[in-house]
N, C-alpha and C positions, 0 to 999 in steps of 0.2 A: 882311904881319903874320906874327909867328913862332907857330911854335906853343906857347909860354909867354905872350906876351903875348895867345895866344887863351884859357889855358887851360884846353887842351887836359887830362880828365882821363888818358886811357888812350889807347895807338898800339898799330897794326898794322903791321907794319914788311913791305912789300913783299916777296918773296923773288927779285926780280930783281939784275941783277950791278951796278947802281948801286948797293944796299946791300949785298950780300954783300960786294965787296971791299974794303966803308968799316966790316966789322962793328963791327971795336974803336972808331972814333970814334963810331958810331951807339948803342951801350950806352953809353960813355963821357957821350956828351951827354943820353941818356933818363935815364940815373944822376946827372949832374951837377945837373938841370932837376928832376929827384922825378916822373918821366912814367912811369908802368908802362907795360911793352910786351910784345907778345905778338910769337916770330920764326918763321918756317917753317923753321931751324934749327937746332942742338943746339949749332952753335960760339958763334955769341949767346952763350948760359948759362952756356956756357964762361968767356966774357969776361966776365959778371957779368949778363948781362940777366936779366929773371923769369923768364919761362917761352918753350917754343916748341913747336910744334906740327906736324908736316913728316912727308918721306918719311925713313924710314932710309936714309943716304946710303950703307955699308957694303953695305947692302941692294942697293941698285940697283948698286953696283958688280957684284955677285956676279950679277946681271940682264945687265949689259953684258959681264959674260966669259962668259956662256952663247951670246949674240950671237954675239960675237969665234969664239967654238970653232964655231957652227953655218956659218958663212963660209966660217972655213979646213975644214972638212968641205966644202965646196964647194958650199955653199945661195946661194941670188941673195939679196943684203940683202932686193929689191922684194917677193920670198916672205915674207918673213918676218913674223908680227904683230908688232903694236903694243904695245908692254906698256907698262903703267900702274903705279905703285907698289903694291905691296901690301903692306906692311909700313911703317908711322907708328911716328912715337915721340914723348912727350909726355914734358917734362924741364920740371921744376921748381925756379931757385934758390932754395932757403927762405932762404939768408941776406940773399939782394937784397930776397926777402918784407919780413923782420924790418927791415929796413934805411929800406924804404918804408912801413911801419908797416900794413904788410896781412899782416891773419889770415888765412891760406889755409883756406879748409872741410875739416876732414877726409876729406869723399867726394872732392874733387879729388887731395887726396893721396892718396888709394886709388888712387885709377885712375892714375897717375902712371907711368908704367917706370921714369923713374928722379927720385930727389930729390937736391938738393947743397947738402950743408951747407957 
């Protein structure tokens, strides 16, 4: 049984490489079907999804070239911790909003880093 003929009101869209690399079909079909979804990415929102919710990917790059330099400085990878995201970012499309006929609360849109009209 699909998820429209459950209907389903709202999805959580896993943030594994099954959907990351299907992004634009997976907004494409939650937009076709009237399914608000929530992504743990910023390219989602991109492509038209509602909102998402995630690690700052720019973020963690800037994490993995600190890695990279500590290496070739001549550190053993096995030394080195574990690092964990610390910088999120919550993006909101108001247009996908207006589109799906949801009122976004003004405190979500406060708290927003960023909104796309």
């Amino acid at each position: 049984m699909s998820l429209v003929q459950k209907r389903i009101d709202a999805l959580w869209v896993d943030p594994s490489a099954l959907f990351t690399l299907r992004a634009l079909q997976v907004v494409t079909l939650a937009t076709y079907h009237r399914v608000p979804a929530i992504y743990a990415y910023r390219r989602y929102v991109d492509f038209g999804g509602l909102m998402s919710y995630g690690p700052d990917l720019p973020d963690q790059d800037r994490l993995a070239g600190i890695y990279v330099g500590r290496i070739l400085k001549g550190e053993k990878p096995s030394d080195l911790p574990v690092m964990r995201p610390t910088k999120f970012q919550f993006v909101i499309n108001v247009q996908t909003a207006r589109i799906f006929g949801i009122e976004v609360p003004p405190t979500l849109l406060a708290i927003a880093d960023e909104l796309i009209e």
